[in-house]
N, C-alpha and C positions, 0 to 999 in steps of 0.2 A: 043224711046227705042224699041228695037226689040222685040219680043216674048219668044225668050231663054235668056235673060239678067233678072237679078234680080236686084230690088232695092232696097236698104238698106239707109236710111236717118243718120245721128247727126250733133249734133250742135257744132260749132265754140263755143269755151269756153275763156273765160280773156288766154293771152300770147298765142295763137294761137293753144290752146288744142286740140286738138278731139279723142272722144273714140271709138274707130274703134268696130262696129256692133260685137257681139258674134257670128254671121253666114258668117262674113266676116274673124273675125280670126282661125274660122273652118275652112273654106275654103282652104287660105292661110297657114294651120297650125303655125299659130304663137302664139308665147306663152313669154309671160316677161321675159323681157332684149333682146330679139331677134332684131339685129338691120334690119332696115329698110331703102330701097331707091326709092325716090320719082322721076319719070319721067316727063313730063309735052311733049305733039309731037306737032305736027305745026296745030292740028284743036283744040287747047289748052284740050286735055282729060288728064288726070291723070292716074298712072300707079302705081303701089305701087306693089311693091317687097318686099320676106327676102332677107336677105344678110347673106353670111356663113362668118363668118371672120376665118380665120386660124391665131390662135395664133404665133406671132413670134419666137417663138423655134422650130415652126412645119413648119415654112413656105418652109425650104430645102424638105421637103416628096413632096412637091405641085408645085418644080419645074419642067420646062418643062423636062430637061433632066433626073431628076430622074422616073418621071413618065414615061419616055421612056424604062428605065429601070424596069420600076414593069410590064410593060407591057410584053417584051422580056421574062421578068421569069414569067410570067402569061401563057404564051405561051408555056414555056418549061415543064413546069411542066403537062401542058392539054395535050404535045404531047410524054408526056411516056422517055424524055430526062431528068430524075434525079435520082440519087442515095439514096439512105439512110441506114444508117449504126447506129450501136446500139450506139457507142459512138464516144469520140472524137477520141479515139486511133483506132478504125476502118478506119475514114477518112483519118487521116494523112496517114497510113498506103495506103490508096489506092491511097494517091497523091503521095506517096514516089515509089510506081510502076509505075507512069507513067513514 
C-alpha cells in the first residue's frame, strides 16, 4: 500500500454483508438508500462507486438531445441574446411584431 492510501478494515457478515467504514462513506458521501456499483479490473482490485439513478419521469430532462438543448439556452442567456417581458401579454405581443 502506498503512502497516501488509507486503510479502512470490515468484516464479511452471514449473506455477504459488509458495513462500509464511517470514513469511507464520508469519503464517498454516501448516505442510506444511495445505490451503489461494484467494479472488480484485471489485477482483481475493487472499486465502488454512487450511482445517480434518474427517476423514470425524469429521465427525457437527461437525454442526450435535450441536454443539447439546455446547453444552447445556457449559452443564450450568458451571451445577453434573451428578452423578458412583464407578462404573457408583453410576449405574445412582441412575437405578433415579428
Amino acid at each position: 500500500m502506498s503512502r497516501n492510501q488509507i486503510e479502512h478494515r470490515a468484516r464479511l457478515r452471514e449473506k455477504g454483508q459488509v458495513t462500509l467504514p464511517k470514513e469511507v462513506r464520508a469519503a464517498l458521501d454516501l448516505h442510506e438508500g444511495d445505490d451503489l456499483v461494484f467494479r472488480i479490473n484485471e489485477k482483481g482490485e475493487l472499486m465502488i462507486e454512487r450511482v445517480l439513478t434518474v427517476p423514470q419521469d425524469q429521465a427525457w430532462f437527461w437525454s442526450e438531445r435535450w441536454q443539447k438543448m439546455e446547453q444552447e439556452a445556457q449559452a443564450d442567456i450568458e451571451a445577453g441574446r434573451v428578452s423578458r417581458y412583464e407578462g404573457v401579454d408583453g410576449a405574445i405581443e412582441a412575437l405578433e411584431d415579428l
